[in-house]
Structure formats: structure tokens, C-alpha cells
N, C-alpha and C positions, 0 to 999 in steps of 0.2 A: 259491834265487832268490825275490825276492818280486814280485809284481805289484799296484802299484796302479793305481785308476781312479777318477779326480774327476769328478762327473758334478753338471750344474747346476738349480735349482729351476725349472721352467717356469710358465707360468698361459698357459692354454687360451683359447681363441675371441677375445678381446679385443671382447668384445660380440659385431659381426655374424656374424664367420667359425666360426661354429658348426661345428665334428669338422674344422678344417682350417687353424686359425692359431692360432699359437703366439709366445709370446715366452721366452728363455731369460733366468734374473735369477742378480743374485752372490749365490749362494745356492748352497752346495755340502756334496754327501754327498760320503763317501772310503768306498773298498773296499780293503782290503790280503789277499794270499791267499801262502801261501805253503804247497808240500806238508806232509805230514804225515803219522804213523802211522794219525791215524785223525779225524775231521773232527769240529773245535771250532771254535764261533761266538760271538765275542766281541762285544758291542752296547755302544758307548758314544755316550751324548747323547738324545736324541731316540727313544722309543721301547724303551730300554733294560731299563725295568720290564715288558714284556707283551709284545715282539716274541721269536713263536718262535726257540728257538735249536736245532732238531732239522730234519727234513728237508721240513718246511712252510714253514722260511724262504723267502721269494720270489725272493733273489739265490741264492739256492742250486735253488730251481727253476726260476731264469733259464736259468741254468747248463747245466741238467740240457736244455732245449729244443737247446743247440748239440751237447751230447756223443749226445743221440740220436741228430741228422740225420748221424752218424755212426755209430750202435751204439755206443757206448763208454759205459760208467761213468765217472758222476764219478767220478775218485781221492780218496781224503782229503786232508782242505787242515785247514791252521787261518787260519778268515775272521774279518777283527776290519772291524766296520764304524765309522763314525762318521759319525751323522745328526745334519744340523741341518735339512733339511725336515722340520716338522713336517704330520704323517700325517693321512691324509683330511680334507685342511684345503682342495683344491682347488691344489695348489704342486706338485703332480706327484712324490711321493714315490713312487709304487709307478712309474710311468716313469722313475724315475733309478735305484731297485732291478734294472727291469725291462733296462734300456741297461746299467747297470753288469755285472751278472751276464751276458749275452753280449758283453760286451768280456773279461770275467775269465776264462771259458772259451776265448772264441777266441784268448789269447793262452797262456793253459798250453798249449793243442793247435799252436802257434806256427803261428797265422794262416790258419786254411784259407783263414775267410771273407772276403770283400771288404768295406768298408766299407758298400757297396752293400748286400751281402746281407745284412750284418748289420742297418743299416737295417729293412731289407723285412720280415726273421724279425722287427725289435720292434714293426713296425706290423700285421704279421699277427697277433701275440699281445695286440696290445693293443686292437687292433679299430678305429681310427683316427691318425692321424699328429700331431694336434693340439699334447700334451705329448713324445710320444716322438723326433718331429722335431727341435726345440728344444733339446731337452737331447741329444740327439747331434750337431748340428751345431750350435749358439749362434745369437746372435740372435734376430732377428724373422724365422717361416720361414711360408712357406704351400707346402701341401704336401694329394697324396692319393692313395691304394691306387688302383692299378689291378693288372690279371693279367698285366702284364710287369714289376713293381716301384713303386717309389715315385719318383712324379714332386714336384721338390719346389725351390722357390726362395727365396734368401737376401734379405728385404728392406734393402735399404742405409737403416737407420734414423741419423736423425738424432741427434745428441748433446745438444739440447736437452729433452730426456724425464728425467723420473723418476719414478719408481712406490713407489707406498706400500700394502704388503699389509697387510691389518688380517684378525689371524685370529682369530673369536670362539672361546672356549674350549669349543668341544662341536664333537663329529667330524660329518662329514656324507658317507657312502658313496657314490663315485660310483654305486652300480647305485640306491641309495634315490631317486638328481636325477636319472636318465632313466626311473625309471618314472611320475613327474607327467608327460614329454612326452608332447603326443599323437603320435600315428603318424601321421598324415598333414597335411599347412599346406595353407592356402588360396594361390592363387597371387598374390594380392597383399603376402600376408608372405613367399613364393620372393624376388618383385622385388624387393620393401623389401628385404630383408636380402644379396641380390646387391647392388643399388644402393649400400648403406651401407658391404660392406665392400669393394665398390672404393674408395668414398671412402675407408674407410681406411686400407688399401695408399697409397695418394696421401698421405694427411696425413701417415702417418709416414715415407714416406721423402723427401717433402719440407721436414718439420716445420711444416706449416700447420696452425698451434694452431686456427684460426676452423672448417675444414676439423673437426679431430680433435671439435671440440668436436660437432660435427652428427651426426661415423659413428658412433658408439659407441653408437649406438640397435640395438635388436636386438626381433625379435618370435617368434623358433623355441624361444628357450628361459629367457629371463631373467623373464618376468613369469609362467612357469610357476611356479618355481623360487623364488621369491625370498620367498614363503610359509613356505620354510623355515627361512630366517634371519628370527630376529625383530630388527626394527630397521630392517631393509634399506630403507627408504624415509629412516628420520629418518638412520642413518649416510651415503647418498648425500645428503642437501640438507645434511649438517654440513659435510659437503667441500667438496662446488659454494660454499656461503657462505663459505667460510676461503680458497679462491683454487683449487683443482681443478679442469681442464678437465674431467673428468668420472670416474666410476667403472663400472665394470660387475664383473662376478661373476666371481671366477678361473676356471676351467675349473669344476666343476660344483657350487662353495664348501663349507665357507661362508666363504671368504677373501674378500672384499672389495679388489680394486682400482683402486686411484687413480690418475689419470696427471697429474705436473705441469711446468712446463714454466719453474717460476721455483725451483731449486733449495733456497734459503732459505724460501720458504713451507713446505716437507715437515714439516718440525718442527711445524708450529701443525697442516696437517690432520691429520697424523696423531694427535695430540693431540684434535682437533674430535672423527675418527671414535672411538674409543676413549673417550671421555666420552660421543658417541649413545648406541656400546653398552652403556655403564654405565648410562644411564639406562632400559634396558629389565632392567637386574639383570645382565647379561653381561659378563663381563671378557673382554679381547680385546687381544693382541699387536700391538703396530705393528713390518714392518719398513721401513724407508728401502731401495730397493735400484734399483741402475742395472741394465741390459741386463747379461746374459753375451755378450762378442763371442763365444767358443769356447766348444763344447761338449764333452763327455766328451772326456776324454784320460786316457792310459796310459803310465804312467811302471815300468820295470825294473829292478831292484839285485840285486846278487848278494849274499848273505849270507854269510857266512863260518860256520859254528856252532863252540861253541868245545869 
């Protein structure tokens, strides 16, 4: 039998909703597992040349978190993965690892866990719901840890959005973008940044471009942060001036996203952004990418061997 599981690209906070909104994009890893004598990990795409293929891999210690909370040993598998998020780029690659690998265990072990619980185990492993939400349920989710589970709601986003990740070519570790944060905000950036991203809950699921254009402000982490991507000023005014209702920083970057709201433009900003970056010496990816309605899912086939 083999098990697979398509698990989608996310980008984190969407400016104000800092450790608690998330959007899910078409942007998808695949995980195939199928038993085995003894456990081979296959990597193609993305990550290929330098991702552990021993028992440091992370879907394999995704894994390893479901088969504890029962005692049990992984069994041997042969895991062939195939990435197209690219890795610490702010697009939620180690949260599609992390979602993937307990979906791949809890369905060899056929289903202890609830979808529920399995939620709750990747928000407790991951330390916020932001990415990990998103790419298990799709969409646009806002969601957060509390000690009965994960409370968590599906924004009904509008069809008028598209978003353009622009990913500069040098990694940027989430743990390196939370240690510029300070540890404690003033209470006028609590408000602000409550205030903004109710607006933006409202803009996007009513699709009020004037509205989106205003929330997308953020003061808990963006202008810490943003020191670290060089450019990050001239690539957000290359966009705003090419037709972008605005950008903010993918989950902890250095991806850059765009939100726009006139489909045909995508081509020119993404174009703009990516020539800013060039002019500070940085080559940088653009992708075009609409919303993931659905998040991870798991598909089963029986193998025959011959």
C-alpha cells in the first residue's frame, strides 16, 4: 500500500495577524510512503542536494511524534518526497513537512488520530497555528492554541485576490526573525495591530480592495524584521507603483508578498519586484499564486509488487 499526502505552501500573519493568520497558496509538497525492509528517503526538487536523508529528516521526525504518543516505532518505509516550497524562504516548508509527516503516520497506524488532534499535535509542535493551520485546512484561517485544542475559523475569501511571492535567494531562519522581536509591545501597537487586523478579516472576505489596502499595516514585527531583507523598502514601492494593493513579509521572510486584485497586472509586479531586488545585487523568484481552497489531503493505492 502506498500513502500519499499533498500538503500546501502557506504565508504567515499577512501583516497585522501576527502568530495567528495564515493563508494557504497553490503551492504544493507530495509525500509518498510505502513499507519497506528498511527505511530509504528519496528527495526530489527542492532541497534535494542538502536535505537529510537519515533520521534527522523532519517528516520522518514528524512521524516519529504520532508513533510515540503511542510507544510504537516507526517501521521502515521507503519515503520519496517531492518539494516545490522552497526552504526557509518564509512559504511554510517545514509546516508542510511538519502536517505531512503526521498525516503519513496516522494513516499507516489507520487513523487513531482525529483530524482535530492531529491539528492540535502540529500546532503544539510548532509553537503557533499561523502556517500549520493553513496548510492543513486551506484557505485563509485564523486560528490559536489554547489547553483544550485548537480554535480555529475558515475566512470565506473572496476570488478577487492574487498574490505574488517574490523569494530572494538567501535563506532566512525562522528562529534568526524572532530574535530581532522585542519581548514585550507598547499598548498602542496591541491596538493598532488588533484594530488592522480586524480590518483585515473584513477586507478579505468581503474583498474591499480600499479597506485591504489600509490593514496590511503591522507594528509587532514587520519593521523589526525587515532589516534583514535588503531591498525591503525599494521592492514594496516597486509594487505599490506597478498596481499592488500592498505587500507585507510572508511569515518570517525573506519572501515577500504581494496582494493584487487585478489579475493581469501580476506579470508587471512581479517583474517590478524582482528587478528592485536585482538592483540591490539579489536574484529573487517570483511566484504568481492564487489561495489553496483545501488543505493537506491523503490519497491510498494498493501496490501490487511484482
Amino acid at each position: 500500500m502506498r500513502i500519499s499526502v499533498y500538503v500546501p505552501a502557506t504565508s504567515a500573519n499577512l501583516g497585522p495577524g501576527f502568530d495567528c493568520m495564515g493563508i494557504a497558496l497553490d503551492l504544493w509538497n507530495e509525500l509518498h510512503v510505502e513499507r519497506s525492509e528498511q527505511t530509504i528517503i528519496d528527495i526530489d526538487g527542492v532541497g534535494a542536494d542538502f536535505l537529510p536523508r537519515d533520521e534527522s529528516n523532519l517528516v520522518l521526525q514528524s512521524m516519529r511524534l504520532v508513533y510515540d504518543r503511542f510507544q510504537l516505532p516507526v517501521p521502515p518505509i521507503h519515503l520519496r518526497m517531492i518539494n516545490r516550497i522552497p526552504i526557509a524562504a518564509g512559504l511554510g516548508s517545514s509546516a508542510a513537512a511538519l502536517v505531512g509527516g503526521l498525516l503519513l503516520a496516522n494513516n499507516l497506524l489507520d487513523s487513531p488520530l482525529s483530524r482535530a488532534q492531529v491539528l492540535r499535535l502540529a500546532v503544539l509542535d510548532e509553537g503557533h497555528p499561523d502556517n500549520v493551520a493553513p496548510a492543513f485546512l486551506g484557505g485563509a484561517v485564523l486560528a490559536y492554541l489554547h489547553e483544550d485544542g485548537v480554535t480555529h475559523v475558515n475566512l470565506p475569501l473572496r476570488d478577487n485576490f492574487t498574490f505574488i511571492a517574490v523569494t530572494p535567494d538567501f535563506p532566512l531562519l525562522t528562529e534568526t526573525a524572532r530574535n530581532v522581536l522585542e519581548p514585550t509591545v507598547t499598548r498602542a501597537d496591541a491596538v493598532f495591530n488588533i484594530a488592522h487586523a480586524g480590518f483585515l478579516t473584513a477586507a478579505l472576505t468581503t474583498g474591499n480592495t480600499e479597506l485591504l489596502r489600509k490593514a496590511l499595516h503591522d507594528r509587532l514585527h514587520q519593521d523589526a524584521r525587515k532589516h534583514l531583507i535588503p531591498g525591503f523598502d525599494r521592492v514594496r514601492q516597486a509594487a505599490k507603483a506597478t498596481g499592488a494593493i500592498g505587500i507585507v513579509l510572508s511569515g518570517a521572510g525573506p519572501t515577500l508578498l504581494a496582494i493584487v486584485d487585478h489579475p493581469p497586472r501580476a506579470t508587471d509586479i512581479a517583474a517590478a519586484m524582482t528587478a528592485a531586488f536585482a538592483q540591490e545585487g539579489i536574484t529573487a523568484t517570483a511566484r504568481i499564486l492564487t489561495p489553496a481552497q483545501i488543505g493537506a489531503y491523503t490519497h491510498t493505492k494498493m501496490v501490487i509488487k511484482q
